[in-house]
C-alpha positions as CSV (number, residue, x, y, z in Angstrom):
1,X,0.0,0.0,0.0
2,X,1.1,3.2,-0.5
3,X,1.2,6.7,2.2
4,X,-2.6,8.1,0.7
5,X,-4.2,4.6,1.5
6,X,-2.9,4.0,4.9
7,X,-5.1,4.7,8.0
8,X,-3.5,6.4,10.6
9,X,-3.0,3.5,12.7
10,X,-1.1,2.1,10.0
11,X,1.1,4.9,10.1
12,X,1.8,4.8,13.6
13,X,2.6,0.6,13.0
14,X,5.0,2.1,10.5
15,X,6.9,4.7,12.4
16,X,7.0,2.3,15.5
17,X,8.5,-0.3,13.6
18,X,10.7,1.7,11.7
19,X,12.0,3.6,15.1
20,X,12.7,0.0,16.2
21,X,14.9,-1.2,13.0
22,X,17.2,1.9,13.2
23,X,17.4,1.4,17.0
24,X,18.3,-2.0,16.3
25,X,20.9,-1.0,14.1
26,X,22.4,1.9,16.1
27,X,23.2,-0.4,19.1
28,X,26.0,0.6,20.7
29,X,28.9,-1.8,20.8
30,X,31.1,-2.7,23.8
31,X,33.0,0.5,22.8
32,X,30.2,2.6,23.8
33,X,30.2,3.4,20.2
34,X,27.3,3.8,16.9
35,X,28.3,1.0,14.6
36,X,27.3,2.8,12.3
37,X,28.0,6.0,12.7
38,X,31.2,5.5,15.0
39,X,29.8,8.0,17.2
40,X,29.3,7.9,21.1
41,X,26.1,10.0,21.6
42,X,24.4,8.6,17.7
43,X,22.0,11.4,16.8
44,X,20.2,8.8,14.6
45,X,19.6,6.6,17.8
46,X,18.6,9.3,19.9
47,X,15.5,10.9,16.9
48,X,14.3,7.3,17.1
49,X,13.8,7.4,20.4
50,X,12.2,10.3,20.4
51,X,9.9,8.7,17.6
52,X,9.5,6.2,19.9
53,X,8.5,8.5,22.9
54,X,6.3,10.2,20.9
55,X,4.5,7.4,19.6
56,X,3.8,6.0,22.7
57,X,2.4,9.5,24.3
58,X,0.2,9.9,21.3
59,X,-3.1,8.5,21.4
60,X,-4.7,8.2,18.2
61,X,-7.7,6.1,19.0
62,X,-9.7,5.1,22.1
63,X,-12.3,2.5,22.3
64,X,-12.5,2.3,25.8
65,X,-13.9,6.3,26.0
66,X,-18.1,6.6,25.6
67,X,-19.4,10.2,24.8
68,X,-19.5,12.6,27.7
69,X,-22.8,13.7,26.0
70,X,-25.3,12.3,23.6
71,X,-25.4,14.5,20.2
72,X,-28.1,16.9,19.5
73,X,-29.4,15.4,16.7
74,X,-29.8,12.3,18.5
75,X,-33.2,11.5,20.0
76,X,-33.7,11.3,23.6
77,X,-34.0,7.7,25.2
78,X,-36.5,8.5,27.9
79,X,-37.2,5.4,30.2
């Protein structure tokens, strides 16, 4: 599927997995040290955190949540 048919759910899948690869492949080594980038503090590592952190404070859906009120164009349940 391509980015205009993807729900937003799916895009949140995709940026938590992706975090998660380049996390993956940041790992420091025994050095202390990026692999990859040979660094000590890897920028690259630290935005997918971030992506990470984000994605987790973000809620984009709740199905545990009812309607504080019922809508106005809704008829009243009298009972």
């Amino acid at each position: 599927m391509t980015a205009p048919f993807l729900s937003l759910a799916q895009i949140h899948n995709r940026l938590i997995l992706t975090a998660r690869w380049v996390l993956r492949d940041h790992q420091p080594g025994p050095d202390g040290r990026c692999p990859i980038c040979r660094a000590a503090a890897c920028q690259v590592a630290a935005a997918a955190r971030d992506v990470l952190r984000a994605a987790e404070e973000v809620q984009l859906w709740s199905t545990a949540t009812e309607p504080t009120a019922p809508h106005r164009d809704e008829p009243q349940q009298t009972g």
